[in-house]
N, C-alpha and C positions, 0 to 999 in steps of 0.2 A: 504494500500500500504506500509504506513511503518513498519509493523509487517513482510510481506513477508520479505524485503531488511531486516528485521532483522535477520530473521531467514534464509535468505541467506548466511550470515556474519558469525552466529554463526556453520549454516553447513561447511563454510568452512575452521572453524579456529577448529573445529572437526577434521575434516581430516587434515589438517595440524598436527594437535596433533598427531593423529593416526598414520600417516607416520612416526612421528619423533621417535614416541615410537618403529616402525616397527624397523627404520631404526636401532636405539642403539638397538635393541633384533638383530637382525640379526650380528652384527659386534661383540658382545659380546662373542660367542663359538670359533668364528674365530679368534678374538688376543693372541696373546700370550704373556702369564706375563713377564713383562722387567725386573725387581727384586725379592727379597725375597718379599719385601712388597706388590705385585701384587700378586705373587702368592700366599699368606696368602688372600688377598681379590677376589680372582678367586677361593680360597677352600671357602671362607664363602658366597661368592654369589651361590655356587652350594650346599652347605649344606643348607642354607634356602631355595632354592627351591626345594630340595628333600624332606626338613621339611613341606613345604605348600603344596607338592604335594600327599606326604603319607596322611599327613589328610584329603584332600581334594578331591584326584582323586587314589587314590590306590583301593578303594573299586571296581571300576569297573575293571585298569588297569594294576593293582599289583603294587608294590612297583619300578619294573622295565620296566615298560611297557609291560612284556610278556604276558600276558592275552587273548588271543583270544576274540575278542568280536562279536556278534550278527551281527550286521552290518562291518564284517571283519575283516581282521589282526590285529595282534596284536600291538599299538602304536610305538613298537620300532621297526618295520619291514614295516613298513610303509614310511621311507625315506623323512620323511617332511621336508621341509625348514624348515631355522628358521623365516623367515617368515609369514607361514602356521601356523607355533608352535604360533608361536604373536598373531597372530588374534585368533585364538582358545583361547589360553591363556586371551587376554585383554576380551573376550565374558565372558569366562565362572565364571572368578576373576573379573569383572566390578568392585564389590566394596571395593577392595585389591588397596593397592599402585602398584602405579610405580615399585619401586623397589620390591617388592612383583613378582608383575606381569613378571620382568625385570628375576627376581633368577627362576621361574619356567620352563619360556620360556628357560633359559641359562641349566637348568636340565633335561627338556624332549629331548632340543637338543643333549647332551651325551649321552641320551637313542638309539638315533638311530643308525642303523648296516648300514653299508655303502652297 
């Protein structure tokens, strides 16, 4: 019994995690930099996840998401939330940081055409 209530606890403090992570990838494409020193740090969060994302996900997606792929459109034509982009992103980098995880999801979302 107390293994379940454990692992009740630990699923929910999982999701918790997950949301929060959701929640700052989603708000991250959408602010915009207050100063120079934001914007300096809104260029370097979107150059390491275009850095993390060439090595990692170009092979199938190309460097800009245009790629056609087998199971459909192409990534940047695809209109994903940046929420959508998080969860994909936090599966497919499980063992990337946060901020890892955080600079990808903030660079696929620039890939997308409205």
């Amino acid at each position: 019994m107390n293994s379940l209530k454990g692992a009740l606890v630990l699923a929910a403090t999982l999701l918790s995690i997950t949301a929060s992570l959701a929640t700052l990838a989603r708000q991250a494409p959408e602010s915009k930099p207050a100063s120079a020193s934001s914007d300096d740090e809104h260029g370097q969060l979107l150059a390491k996840g275009k850095t993390i994302f060439v090595e990692k996900c170009a092979k199938c997606h190309n460097e800009r998401g245009d790629k056609a792929l087998s199971s459909g459109k192409p990534l940047s034509e695809r209109g994903l939330s940046t929420e959508t982009i998080a969860r994909a992103v936090n599966g497919r980098l499980s063992k990337g940081t946060d901020e890892e995880r955080r600079a990808v999801t903030f660079y696929i979302a620039s890939l997308m055409k409205n």
